[in-house]
C-alpha positions as CSV (number, residue, x, y, z in Angstrom):
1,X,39.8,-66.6,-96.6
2,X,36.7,-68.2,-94.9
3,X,35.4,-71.8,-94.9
4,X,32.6,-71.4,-92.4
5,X,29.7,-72.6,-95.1
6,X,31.9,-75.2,-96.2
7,X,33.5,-75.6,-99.9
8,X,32.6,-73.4,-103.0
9,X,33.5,-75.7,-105.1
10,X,33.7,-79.8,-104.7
11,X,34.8,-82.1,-106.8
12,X,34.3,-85.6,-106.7
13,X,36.1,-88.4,-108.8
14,X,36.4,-86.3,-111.7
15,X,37.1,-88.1,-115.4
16,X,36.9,-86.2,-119.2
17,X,37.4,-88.3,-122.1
18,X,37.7,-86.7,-125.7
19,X,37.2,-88.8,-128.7
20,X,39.6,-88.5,-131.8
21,X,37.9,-90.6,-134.1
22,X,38.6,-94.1,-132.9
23,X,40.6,-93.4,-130.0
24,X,39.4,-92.2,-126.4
25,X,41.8,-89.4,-125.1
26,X,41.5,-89.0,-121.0
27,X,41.9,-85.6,-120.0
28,X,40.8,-86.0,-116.7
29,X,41.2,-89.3,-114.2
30,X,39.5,-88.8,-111.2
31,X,40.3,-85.5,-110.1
32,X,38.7,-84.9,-106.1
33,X,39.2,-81.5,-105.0
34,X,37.7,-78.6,-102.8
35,X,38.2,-75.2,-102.9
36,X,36.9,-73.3,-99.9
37,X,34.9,-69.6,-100.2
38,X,37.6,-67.0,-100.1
39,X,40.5,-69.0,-101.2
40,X,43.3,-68.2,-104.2
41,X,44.4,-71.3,-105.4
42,X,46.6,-71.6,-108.1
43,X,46.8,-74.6,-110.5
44,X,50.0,-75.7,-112.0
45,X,51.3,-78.4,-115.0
46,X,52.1,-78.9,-118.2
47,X,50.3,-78.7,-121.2
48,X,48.0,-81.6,-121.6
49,X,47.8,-82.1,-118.0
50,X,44.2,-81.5,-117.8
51,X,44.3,-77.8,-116.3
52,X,42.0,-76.0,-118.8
53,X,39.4,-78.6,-119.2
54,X,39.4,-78.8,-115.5
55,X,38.2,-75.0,-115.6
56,X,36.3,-75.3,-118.8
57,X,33.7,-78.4,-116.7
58,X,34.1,-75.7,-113.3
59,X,32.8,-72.9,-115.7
60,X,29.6,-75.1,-117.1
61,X,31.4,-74.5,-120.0
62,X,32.0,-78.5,-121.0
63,X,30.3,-81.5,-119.6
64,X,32.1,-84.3,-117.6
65,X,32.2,-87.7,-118.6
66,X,31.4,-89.0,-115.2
67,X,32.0,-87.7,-111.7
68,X,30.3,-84.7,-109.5
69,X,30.9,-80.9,-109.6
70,X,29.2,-79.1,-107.0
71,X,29.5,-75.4,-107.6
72,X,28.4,-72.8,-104.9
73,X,26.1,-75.9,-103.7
74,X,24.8,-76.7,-107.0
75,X,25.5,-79.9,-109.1
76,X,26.2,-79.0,-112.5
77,X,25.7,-82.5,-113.8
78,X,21.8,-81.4,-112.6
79,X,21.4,-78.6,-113.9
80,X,20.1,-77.4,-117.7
81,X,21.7,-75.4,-120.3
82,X,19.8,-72.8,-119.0
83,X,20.5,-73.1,-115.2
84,X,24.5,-73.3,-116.5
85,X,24.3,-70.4,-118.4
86,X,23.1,-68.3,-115.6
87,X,25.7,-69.7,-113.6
88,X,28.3,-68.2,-116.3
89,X,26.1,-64.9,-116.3
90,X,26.2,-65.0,-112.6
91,X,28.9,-67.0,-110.7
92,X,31.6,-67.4,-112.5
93,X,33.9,-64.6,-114.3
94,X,36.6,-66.4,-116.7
95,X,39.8,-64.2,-117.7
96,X,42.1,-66.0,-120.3
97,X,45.4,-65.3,-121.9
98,X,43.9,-63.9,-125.4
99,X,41.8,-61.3,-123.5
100,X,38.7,-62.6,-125.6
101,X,37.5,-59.0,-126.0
102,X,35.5,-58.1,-128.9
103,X,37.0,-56.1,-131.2
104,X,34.5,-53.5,-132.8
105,X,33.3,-52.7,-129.2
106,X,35.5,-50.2,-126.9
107,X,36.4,-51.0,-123.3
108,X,34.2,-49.7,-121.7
109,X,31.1,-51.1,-123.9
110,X,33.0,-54.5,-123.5
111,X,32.5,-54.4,-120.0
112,X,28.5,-53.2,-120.1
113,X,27.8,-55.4,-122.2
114,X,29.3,-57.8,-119.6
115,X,26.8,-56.0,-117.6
116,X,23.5,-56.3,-119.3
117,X,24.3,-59.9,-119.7
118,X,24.6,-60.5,-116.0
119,X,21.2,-58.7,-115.6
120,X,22.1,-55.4,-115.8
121,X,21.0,-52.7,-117.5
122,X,24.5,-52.1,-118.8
123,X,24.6,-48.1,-117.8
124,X,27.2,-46.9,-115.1
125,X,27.1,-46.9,-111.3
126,X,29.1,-46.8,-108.4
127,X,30.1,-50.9,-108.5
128,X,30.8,-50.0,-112.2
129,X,32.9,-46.7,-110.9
130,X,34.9,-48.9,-108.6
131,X,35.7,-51.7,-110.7
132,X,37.2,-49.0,-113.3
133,X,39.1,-47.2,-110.3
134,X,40.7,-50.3,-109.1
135,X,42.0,-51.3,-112.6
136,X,43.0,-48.3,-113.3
137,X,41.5,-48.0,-116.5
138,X,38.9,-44.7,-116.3
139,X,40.7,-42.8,-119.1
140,X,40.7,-45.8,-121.6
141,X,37.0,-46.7,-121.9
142,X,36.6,-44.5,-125.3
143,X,39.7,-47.1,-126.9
144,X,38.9,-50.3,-129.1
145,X,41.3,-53.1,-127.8
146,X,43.2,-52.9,-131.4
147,X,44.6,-49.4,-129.6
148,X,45.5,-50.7,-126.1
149,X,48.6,-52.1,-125.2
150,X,48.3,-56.2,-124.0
151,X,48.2,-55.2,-120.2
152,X,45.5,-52.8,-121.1
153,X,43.3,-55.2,-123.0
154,X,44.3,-57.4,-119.8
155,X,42.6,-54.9,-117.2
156,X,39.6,-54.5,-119.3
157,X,39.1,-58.4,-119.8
158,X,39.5,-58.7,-115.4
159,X,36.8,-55.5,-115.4
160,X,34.7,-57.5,-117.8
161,X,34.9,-60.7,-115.6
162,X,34.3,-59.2,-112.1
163,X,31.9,-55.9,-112.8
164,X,28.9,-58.8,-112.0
165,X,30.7,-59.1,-108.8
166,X,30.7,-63.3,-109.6
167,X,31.2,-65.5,-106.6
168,X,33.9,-66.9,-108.4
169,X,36.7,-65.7,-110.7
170,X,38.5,-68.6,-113.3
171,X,41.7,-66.9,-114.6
172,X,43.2,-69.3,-117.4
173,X,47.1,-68.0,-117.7
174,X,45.9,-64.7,-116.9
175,X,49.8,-63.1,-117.2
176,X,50.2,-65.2,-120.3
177,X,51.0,-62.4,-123.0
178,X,52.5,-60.0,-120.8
179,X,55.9,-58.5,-119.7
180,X,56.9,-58.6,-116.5
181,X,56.0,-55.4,-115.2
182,X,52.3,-55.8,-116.8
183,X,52.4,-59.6,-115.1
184,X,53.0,-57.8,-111.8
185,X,50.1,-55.3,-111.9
186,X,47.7,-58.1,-113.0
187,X,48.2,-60.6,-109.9
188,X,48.9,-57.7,-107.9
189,X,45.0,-56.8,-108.8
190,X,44.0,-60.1,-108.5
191,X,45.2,-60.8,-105.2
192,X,43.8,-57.2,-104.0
193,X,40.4,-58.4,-105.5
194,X,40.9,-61.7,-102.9
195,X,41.4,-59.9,-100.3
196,X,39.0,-57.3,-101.0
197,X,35.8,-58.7,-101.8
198,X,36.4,-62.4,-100.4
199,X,35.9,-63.7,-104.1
200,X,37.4,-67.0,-104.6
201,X,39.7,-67.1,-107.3
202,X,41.3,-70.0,-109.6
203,X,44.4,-69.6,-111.8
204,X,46.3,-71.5,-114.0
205,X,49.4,-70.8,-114.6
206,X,53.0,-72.0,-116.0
207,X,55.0,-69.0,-113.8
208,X,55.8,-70.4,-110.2
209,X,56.4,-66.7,-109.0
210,X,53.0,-65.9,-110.0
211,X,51.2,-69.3,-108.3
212,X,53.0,-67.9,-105.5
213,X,50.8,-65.0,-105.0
214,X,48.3,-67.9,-104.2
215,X,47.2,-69.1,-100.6
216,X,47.7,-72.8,-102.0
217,X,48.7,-74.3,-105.0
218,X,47.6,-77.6,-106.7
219,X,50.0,-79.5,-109.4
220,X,48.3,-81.6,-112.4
221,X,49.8,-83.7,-114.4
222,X,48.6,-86.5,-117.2
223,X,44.7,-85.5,-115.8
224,X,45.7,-86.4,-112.5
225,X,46.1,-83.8,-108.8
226,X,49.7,-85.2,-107.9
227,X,50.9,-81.9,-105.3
228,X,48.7,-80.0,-103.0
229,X,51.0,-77.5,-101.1
């Protein structure tokens, strides 16, 4: 892990309100947090504690209600729909429970078309080679997910999210819908992908063995960082 050019991601004061109809629902109050370049960090809570729209406004996915994101350097709060979409394309992979693949499309053309969006052309090469050799998942590319088992569909969604080689990797209960032994193999690729490639990687999760196989973890609760450890 290496902080020499500072903090990949800062966060400054952070607040999300939803509204239901009449009522304002905070999801986040004032959430301040860096994460340096390099670093696994693990974020822990219950449900409701803000954890997901935390990584939803990290991803440029949903727009704070007030408060600074700085994201490899770059204010979000700055930027256009455009300018976030390429930060999707290009900065940050997500990986969630559900997988999220599409189902008419086979593993391996879920992951070019992961590809061609990121600026690819989409067809093979060694970095696409590798990614498939270290998920272990060369003899499945022909297979739709509907024929691969959950840790499978789980290896394919990682390939997806990293074959872009993103500065960033947000993994939303990545181990969510998986057995033990699956659980394993997925943060044991994750945490070989840290220490690999230097990519800086976020994950939610409920399971304190797996927030263990972070260098740091970060406890929520009611929208609010209450443990750094």
């Amino acid at each position: 892990m290496s902080n020499d050019a500072g903090p990949i991601i800062e966060i400054r004061d952070l607040r999300k309100i939803y509204r239901l109809g009449k009522v304002d629902v905070p999801a986040l109050r004032g959430v301040n947090l860096d994460v340096p370049s390099g670093e696994f960090l693990s974020i822990v809570g219950p449900s409701g504690s803000g954890k997901s729209t935390l990584f939803h406004i990290i991803g440029g996915l949903t727009p704070p209600t007030s408060g600074q994101v700085k994201v490899g350097g770059q204010d979000l709060a700055s930027m256009t729909d455009a300018g976030r979409t390429r930060l999707r394309k290009r900065t940050v992979g997500f990986v969630f429970q559900k997988y999220n693949l599409l189902p008419n499309l086979t593993a391996g053309d879920n992951i070019a078309v992961a590809r061609f969006l990121g600026g690819n052309n989409g067809r093979p090469d060694a970095q696409f080679a590798e990614v498939l050799r270290l998920l272990g998942i060369e003899g499945r590319l022909d297979h739709k997910p509907n024929s691969l088992s959950g840790g499978e569909q789980q290896r394919v969604a990682i390939a997806r999210a990293i074959v872009n080689r993103p500065a960033i990797l947000l993994a939303d209960e990545p181990t969510g819908n998986l057995d033990t032994e699956n659980s394993q193999a997925v943060l044991d690729i994750l945490r070989d992908l840290n220490q690999r490639t230097g990519q800086t990687i976020l994950m939610i999760t409920h399971n304190p063995e797996a927030a263990a196989y972070g260098h740091r973890t970060v406890q929520m609760r009611d929208g609010r960082i209450v443990e750094r450890g």
